[in-house]
Backbone as CSV, one residue per row, in Angstrom:
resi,resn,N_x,N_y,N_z,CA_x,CA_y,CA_z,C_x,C_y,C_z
1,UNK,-38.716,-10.545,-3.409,-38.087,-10.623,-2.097,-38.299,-9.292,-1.391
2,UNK,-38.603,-9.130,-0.132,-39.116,-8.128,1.080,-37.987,-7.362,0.809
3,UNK,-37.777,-6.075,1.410,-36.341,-5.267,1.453,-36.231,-5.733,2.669
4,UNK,-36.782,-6.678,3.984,-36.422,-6.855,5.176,-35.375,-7.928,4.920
5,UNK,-35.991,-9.186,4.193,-35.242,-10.421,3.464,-34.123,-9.929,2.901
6,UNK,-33.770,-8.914,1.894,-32.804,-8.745,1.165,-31.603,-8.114,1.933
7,UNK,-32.352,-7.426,3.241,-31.125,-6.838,4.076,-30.487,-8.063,4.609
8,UNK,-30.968,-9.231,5.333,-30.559,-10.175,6.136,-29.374,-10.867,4.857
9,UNK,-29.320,-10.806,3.705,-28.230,-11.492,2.809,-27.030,-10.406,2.880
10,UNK,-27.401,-9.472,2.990,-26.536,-8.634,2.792,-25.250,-8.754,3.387
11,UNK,-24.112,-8.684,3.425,-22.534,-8.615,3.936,-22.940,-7.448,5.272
12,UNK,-21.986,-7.996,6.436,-22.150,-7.238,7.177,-21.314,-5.700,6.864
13,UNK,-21.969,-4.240,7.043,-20.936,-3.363,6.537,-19.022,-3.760,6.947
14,UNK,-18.536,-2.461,6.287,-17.410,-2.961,6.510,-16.711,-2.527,7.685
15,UNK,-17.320,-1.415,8.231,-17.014,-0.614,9.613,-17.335,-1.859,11.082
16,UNK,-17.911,-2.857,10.653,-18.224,-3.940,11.788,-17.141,-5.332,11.372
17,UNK,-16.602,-4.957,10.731,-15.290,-5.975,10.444,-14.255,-6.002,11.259
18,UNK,-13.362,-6.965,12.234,-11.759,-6.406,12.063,-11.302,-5.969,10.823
19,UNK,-10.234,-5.310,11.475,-9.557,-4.187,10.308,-8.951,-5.551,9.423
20,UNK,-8.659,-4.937,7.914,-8.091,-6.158,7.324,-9.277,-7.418,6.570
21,UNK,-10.192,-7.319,7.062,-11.357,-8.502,6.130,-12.349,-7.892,5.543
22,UNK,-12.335,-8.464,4.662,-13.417,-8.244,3.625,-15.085,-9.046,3.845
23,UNK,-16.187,-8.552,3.404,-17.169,-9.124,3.221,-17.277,-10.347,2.527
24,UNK,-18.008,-11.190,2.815,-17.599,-12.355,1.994,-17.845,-11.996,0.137
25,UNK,-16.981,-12.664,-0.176,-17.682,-12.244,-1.889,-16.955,-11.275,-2.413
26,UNK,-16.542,-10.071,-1.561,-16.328,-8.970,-1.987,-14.569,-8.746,-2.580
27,UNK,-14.214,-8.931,-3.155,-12.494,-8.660,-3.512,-11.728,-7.515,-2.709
28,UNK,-10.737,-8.267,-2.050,-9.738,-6.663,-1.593,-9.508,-6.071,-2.523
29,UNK,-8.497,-5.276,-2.128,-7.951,-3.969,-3.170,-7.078,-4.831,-3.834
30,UNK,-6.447,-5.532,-3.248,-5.517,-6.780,-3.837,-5.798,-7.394,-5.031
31,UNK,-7.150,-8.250,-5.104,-7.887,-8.691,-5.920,-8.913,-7.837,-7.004
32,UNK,-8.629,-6.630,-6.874,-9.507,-5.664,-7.978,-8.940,-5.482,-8.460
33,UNK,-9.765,-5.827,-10.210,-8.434,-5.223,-11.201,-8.049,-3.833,-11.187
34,UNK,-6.530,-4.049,-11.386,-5.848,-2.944,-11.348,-6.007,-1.587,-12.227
35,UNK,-6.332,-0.655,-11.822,-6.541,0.563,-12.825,-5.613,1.131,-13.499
36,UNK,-5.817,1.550,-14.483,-4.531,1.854,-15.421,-3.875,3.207,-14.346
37,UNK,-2.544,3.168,-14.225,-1.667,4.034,-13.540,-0.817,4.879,-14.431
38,UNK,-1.182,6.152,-14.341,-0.866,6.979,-15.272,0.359,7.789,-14.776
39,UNK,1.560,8.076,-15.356,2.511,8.057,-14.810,2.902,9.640,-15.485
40,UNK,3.508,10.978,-14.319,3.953,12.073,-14.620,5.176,12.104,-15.455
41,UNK,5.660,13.047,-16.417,6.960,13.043,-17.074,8.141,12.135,-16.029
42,UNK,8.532,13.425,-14.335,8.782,12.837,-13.638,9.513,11.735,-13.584
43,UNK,7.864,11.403,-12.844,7.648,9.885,-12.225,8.212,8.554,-13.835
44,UNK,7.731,8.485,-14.983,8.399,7.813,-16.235,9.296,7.455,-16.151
45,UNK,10.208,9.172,-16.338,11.733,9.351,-16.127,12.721,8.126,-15.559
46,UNK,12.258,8.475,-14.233,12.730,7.186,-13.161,12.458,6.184,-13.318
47,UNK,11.064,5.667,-13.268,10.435,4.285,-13.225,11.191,3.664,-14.359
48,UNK,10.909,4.109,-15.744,11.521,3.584,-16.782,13.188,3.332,-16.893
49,UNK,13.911,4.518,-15.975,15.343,3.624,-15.377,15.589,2.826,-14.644
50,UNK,14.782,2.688,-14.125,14.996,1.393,-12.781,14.020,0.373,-13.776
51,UNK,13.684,0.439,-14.516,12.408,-0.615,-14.917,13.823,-1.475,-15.967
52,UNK,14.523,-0.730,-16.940,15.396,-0.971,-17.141,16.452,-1.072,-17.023
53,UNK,17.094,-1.094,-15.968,17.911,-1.201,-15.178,17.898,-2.906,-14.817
54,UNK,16.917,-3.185,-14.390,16.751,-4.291,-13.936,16.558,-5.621,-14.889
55,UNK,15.704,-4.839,-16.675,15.696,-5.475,-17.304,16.892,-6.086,-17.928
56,UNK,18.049,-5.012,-17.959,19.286,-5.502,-18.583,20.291,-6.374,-17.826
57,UNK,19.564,-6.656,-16.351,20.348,-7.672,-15.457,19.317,-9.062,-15.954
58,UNK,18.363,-9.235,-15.958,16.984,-10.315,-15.937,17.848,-11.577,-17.185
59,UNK,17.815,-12.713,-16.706,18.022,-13.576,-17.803,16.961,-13.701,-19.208
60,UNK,17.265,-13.516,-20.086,16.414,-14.444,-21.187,15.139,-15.392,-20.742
61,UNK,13.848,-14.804,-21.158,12.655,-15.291,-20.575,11.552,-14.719,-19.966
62,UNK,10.022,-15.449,-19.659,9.262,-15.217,-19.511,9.213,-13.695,-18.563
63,UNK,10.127,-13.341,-17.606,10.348,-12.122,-16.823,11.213,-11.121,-17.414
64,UNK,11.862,-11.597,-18.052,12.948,-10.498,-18.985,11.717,-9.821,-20.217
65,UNK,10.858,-10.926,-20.839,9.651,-10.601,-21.164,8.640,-9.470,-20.735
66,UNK,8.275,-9.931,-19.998,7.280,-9.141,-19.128,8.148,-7.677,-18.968
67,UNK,9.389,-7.627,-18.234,10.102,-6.544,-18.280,10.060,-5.563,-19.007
68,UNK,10.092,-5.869,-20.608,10.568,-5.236,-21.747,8.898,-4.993,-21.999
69,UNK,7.835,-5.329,-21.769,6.255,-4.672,-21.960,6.193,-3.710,-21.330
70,UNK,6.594,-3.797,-19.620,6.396,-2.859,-18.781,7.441,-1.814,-19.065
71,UNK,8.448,-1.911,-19.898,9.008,-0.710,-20.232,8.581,-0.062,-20.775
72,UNK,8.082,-1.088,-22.450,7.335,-0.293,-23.479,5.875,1.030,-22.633
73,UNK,5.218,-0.222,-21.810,3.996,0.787,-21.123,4.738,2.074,-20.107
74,UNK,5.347,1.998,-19.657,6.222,2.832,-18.802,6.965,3.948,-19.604
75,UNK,7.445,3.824,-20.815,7.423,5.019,-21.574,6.534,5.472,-22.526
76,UNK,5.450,4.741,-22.524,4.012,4.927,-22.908,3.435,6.515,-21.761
77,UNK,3.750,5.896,-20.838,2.901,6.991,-19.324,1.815,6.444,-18.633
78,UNK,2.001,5.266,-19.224,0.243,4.582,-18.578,1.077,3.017,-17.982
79,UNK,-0.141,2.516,-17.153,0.336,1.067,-16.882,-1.071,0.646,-16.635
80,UNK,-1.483,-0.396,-17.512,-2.946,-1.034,-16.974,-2.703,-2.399,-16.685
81,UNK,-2.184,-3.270,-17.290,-1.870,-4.233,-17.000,-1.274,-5.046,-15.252
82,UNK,-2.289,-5.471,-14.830,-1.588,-6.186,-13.243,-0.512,-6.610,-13.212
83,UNK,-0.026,-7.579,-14.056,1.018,-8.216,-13.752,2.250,-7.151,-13.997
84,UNK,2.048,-5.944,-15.047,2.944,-5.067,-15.136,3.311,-4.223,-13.643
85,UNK,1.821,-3.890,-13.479,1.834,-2.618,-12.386,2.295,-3.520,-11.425
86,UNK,2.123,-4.895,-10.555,2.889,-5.062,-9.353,4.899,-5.100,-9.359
87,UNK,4.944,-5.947,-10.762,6.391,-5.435,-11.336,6.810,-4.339,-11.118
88,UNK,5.903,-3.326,-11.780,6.961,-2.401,-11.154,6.948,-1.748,-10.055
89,UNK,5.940,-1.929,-9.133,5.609,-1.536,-8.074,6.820,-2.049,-6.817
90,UNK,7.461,-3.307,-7.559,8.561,-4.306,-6.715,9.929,-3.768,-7.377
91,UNK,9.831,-3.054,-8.027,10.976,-2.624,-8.760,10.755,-1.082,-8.416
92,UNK,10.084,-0.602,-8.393,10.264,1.142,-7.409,10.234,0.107,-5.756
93,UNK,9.845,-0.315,-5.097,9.854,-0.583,-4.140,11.500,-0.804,-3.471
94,UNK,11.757,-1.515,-4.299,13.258,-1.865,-3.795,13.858,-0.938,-4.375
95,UNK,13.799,-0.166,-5.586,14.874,1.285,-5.619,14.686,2.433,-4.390
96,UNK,13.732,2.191,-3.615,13.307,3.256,-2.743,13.829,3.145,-1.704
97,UNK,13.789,1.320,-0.883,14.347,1.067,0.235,15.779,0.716,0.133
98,UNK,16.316,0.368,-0.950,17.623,0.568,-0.926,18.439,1.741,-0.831
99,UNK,17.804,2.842,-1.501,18.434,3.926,-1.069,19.067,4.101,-2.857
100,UNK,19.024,3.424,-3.771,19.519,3.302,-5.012,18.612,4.532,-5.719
101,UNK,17.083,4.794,-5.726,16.618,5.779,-6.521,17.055,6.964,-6.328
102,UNK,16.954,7.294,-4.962,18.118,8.853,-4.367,19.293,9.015,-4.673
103,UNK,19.929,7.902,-4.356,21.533,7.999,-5.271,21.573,8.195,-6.850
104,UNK,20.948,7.481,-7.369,21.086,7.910,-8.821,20.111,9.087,-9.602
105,UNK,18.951,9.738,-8.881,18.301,10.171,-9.769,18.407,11.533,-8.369
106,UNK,18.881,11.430,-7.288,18.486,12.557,-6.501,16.985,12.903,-5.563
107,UNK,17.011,13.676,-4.565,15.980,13.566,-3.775,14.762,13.706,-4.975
108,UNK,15.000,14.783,-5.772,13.205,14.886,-6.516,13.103,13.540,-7.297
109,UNK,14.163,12.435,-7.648,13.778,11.551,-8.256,13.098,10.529,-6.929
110,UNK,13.561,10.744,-6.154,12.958,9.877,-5.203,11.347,10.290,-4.906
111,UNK,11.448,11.545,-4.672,10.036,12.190,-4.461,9.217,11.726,-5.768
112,UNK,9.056,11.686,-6.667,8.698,11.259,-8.174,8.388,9.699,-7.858
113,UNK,9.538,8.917,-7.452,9.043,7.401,-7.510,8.035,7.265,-6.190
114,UNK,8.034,7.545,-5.158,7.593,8.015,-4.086,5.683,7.884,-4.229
115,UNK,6.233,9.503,-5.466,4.529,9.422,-5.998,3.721,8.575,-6.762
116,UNK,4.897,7.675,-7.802,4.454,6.334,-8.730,4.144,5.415,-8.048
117,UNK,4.751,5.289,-6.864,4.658,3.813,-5.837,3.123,4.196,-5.290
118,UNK,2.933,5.359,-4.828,1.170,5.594,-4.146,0.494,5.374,-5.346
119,UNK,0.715,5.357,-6.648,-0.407,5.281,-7.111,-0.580,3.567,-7.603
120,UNK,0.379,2.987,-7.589,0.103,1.658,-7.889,-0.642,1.118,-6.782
121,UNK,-0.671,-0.524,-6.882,-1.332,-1.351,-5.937,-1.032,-1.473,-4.233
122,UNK,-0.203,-1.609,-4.355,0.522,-1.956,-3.183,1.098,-0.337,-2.575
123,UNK,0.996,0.618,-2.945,0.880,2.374,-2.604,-0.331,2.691,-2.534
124,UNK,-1.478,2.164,-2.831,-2.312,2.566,-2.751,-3.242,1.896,-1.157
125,UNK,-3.030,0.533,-0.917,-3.198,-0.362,-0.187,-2.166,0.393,1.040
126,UNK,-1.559,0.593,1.038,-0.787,1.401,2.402,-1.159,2.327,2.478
127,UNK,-1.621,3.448,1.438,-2.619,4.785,1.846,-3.782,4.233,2.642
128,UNK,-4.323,3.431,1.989,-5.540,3.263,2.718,-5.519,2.648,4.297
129,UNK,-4.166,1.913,4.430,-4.337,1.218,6.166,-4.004,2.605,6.663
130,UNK,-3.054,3.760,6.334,-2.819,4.569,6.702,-3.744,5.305,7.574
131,UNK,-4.588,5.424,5.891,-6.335,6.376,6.657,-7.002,5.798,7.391
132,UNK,-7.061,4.394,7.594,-7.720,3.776,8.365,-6.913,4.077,10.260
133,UNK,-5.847,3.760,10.146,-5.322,3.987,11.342,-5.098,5.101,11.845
134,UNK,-5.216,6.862,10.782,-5.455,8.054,11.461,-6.713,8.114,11.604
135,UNK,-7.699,7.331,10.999,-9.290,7.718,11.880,-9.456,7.484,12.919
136,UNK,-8.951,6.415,13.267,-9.253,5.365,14.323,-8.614,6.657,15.501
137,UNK,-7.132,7.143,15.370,-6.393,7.966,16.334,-6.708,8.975,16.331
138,UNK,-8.112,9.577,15.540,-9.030,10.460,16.032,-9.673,10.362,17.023
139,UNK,-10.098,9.005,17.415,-11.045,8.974,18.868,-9.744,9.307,19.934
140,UNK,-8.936,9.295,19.977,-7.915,9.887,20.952,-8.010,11.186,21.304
141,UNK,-8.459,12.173,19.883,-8.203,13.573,20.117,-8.750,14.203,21.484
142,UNK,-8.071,15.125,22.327,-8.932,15.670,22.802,-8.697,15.233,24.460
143,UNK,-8.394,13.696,24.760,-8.299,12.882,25.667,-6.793,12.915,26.119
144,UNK,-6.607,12.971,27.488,-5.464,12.834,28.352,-4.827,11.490,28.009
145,UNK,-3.259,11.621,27.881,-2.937,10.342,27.329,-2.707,9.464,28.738
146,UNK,-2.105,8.449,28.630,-2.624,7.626,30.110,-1.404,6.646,29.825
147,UNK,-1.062,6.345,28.502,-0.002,5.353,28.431,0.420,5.138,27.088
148,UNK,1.632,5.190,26.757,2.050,4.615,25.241,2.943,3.921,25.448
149,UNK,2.644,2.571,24.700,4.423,1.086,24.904,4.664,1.350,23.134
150,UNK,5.495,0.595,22.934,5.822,0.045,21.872,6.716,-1.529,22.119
151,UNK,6.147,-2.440,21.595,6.775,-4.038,21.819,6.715,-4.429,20.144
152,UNK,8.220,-4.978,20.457,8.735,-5.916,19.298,8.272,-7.132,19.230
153,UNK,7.383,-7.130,18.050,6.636,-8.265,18.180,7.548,-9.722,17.139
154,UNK,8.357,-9.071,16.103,8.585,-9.879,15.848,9.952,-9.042,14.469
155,UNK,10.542,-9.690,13.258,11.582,-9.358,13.107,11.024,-8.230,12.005
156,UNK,11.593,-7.044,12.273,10.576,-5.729,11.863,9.388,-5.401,12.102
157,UNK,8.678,-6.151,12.781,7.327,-5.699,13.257,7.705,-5.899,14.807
158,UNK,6.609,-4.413,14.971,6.583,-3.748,16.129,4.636,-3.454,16.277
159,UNK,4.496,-3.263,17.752,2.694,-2.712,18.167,3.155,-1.544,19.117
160,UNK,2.159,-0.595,18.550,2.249,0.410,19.294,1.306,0.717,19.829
161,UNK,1.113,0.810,21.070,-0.031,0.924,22.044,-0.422,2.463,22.266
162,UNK,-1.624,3.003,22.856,-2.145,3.759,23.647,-3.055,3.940,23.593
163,UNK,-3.387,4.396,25.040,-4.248,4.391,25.485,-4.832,6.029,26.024
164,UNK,-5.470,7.019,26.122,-6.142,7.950,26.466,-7.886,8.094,27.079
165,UNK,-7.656,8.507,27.893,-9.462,8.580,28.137,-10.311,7.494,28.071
166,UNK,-9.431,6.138,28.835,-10.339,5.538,28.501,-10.824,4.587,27.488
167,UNK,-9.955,5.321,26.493,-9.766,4.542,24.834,-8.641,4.187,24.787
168,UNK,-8.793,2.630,24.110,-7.067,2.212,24.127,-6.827,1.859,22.386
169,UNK,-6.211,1.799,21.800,-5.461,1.503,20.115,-3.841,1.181,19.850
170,UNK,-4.563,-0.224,19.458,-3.122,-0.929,19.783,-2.858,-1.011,17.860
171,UNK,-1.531,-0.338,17.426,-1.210,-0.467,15.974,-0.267,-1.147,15.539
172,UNK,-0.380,-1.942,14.485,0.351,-3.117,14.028,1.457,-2.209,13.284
173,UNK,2.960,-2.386,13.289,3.585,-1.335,12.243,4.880,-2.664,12.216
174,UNK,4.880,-2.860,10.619,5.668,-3.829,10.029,5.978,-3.410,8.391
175,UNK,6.180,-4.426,7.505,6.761,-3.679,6.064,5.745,-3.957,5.658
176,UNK,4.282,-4.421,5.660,3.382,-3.975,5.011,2.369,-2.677,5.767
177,UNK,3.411,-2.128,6.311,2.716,-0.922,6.614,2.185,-0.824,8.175
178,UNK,1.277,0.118,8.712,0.573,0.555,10.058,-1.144,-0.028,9.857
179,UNK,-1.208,-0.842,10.301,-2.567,-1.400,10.409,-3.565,-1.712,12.178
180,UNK,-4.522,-1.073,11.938,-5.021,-1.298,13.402,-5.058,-3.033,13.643
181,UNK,-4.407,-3.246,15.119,-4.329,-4.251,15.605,-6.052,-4.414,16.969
182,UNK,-6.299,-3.460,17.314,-7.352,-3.224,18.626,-7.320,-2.057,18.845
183,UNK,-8.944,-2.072,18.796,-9.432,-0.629,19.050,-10.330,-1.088,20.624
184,UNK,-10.389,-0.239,21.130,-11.703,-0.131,22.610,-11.761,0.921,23.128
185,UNK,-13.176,1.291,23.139,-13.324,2.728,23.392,-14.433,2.907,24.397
């Protein structure tokens, strides 16, 4: 096959995508297996109280199960397992937004889960819309601003508009995070 032929199969890059899709074929971050998440003294500390914490509420069964692995791996220091790492990723998640990891373990315990939550799946997947949406508010730099809204789009999600020079970037900001909604430049 030509290298002219082999380009035409190719996935279009990913910079010519809306934000948010994948090439065909290609797995999100969602769908890649999960890398083992290696966890600081710290970060353990906590995770493994809230990991158990929750286990000693869980009824008898397949999740009380699973629980008591992700403990064992959690005072291990490692987590490779998917079904572990989103567990506990939903279990620091809700100690964080409740306000429960700060109360019981104090601001550095929060800062600690903080850092366990970026490195799992779903922390890692919000770093990245993150970086995606401060590149994008690089083409702003530099440019006279001209207009900023913010509209409630719906129940916790909000778009935040502006526009500068000409360039406008409209950003999606809801509980899965800040994701570009429209770029035009």
């Amino acid at each position: 096959m030509s290298a002219a032929a082999s380009a035409d199969r190719r996935p279009p890059a990913r910079h010519e995508l809306p934000a948010g899709h994948q090439p065909p074929g290609e797995p999100s971050d969602s769908e890649q297996p999960t890398r083992a998440v290696v966890l600081t003294a710290e970060e353990r500390d906590v995770a493994l109280a809230e990991v158990e914490a929750v286990g000693d509420a869980a009824q008898p069964g397949p999740y009380a199960d699973l629980l008591a692995e992700l403990a064992d791996a959690v005072a291990a220091g490692s987590v490779a397992d998917e079904e572990q790492a989103r567990a506990l990723e939903r279990i620091v998640a809700l100690g964080l937004q409740t306000g429960r990891i700060r109360a019981l373990h104090g601001p550095g315990g929060e800062q600690a889960a903080l850092r366990a939550y970026r490195k799992l799946p779903g922390g890692r997947e919000l770093s990245a819309s993150a970086e995606e949406v401060t590149s994008a508010l690089a083409a702003l730099r530099g440019r006279p601003l001209e207009q900023v809204s913010l509209a409630a789009v719906g129940p916790g999600a909000f778009t935040l508009s502006l526009a500068a020079g000409g360039a406008e970037i409209s950003i999606r900001l809801d509980r899965q995070g800040a994701r570009l909604a429209s770029v035009g430049v």
